[in-house]
N, C-alpha and C positions, 0 to 999 in steps of 0.2 A: 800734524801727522794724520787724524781723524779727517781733513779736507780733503787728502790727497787719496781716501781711500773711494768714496762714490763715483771721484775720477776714474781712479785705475778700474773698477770693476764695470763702468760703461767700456773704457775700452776694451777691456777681454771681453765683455761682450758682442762688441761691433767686429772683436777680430774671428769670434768663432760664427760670425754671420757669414753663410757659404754664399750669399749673394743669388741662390736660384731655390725657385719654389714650384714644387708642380700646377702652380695656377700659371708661372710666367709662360708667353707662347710672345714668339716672335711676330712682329704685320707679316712678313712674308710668309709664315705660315699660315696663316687666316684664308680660307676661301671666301673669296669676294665678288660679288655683283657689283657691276657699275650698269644701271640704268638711268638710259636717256629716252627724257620725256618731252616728244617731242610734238604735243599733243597739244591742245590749248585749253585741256581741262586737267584738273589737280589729279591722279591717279593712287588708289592704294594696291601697293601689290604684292602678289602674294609668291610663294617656288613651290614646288612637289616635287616629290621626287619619285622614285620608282613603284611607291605602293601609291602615289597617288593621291596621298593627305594634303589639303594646302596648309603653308604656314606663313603668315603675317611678316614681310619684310618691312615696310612701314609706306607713309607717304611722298611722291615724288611730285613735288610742284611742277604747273605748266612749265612747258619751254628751258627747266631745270636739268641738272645729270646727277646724281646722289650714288654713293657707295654704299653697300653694306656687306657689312660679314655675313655666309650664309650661318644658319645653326647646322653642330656638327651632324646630327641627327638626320640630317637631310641629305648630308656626303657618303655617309657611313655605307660601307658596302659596295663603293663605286657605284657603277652607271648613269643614268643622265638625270638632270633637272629641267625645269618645264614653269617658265612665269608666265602670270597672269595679270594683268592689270585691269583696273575697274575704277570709272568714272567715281569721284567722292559724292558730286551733287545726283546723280544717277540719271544724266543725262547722257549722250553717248554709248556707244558701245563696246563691250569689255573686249579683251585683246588677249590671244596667247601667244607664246614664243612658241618656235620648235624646240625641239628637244634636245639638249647640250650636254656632249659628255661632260663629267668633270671627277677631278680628284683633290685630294687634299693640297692647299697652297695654288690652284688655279683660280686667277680670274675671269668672270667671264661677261660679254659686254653683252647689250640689250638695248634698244633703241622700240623705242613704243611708236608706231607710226601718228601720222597728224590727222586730228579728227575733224 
């Protein structure tokens, strides 16, 4: 009897598990950058958004295409985002995008020209 009790009480626990959590967030909800680095030096790059702050997306290897989630901070309040990419070895020269609407759950594509 004593055996069959640490069982039942995992189960009533896994059944009042409602299975959602305010951390869960769907990929299709995620606003995404897909940059392609079409450059043939390693690029770190950065978004801005409407005030103009950059923030560190990460690095896009030569000749590579990488995704990233934007951070929400940079969606927040609509209007548009604005990358930047910058040679690692600081050779080259650094590159902006125009200016991309965007909103929550949009991806948005970016192609770094070749240097």
């Amino acid at each position: 009897m004593l055996s069959r009790v640490p069982a039942f009480l995992l189960l009533l626990s896994l059944g009042c598990h409602s299975g959602t959590s305010s951390s869960d967030v769907t990929p299709s909800d995620k606003t995404r950058a897909k940059i392609e680095n079409r450059s043939s030096l390693d690029m770190d790059v950065t978004v801005s958004s409407n005030s103009g702050r950059p923030t560190p997306l990460g690095r896009v290897p030569a000749g590579q295409t990488l995704s990233f989630a934007l951070p929400a901070g940079v969606i927040t309040g609509g209007g548009y985002v604005r990358f930047q990419a910058t040679p690692v070895r600081g050779s080259g020269n650094a590159t902006q995008s125009e200016p991309y609407p965007v909103k929550s759950g949009d991806e948005i594509s970016w192609s770094i020209s070749p240097q």
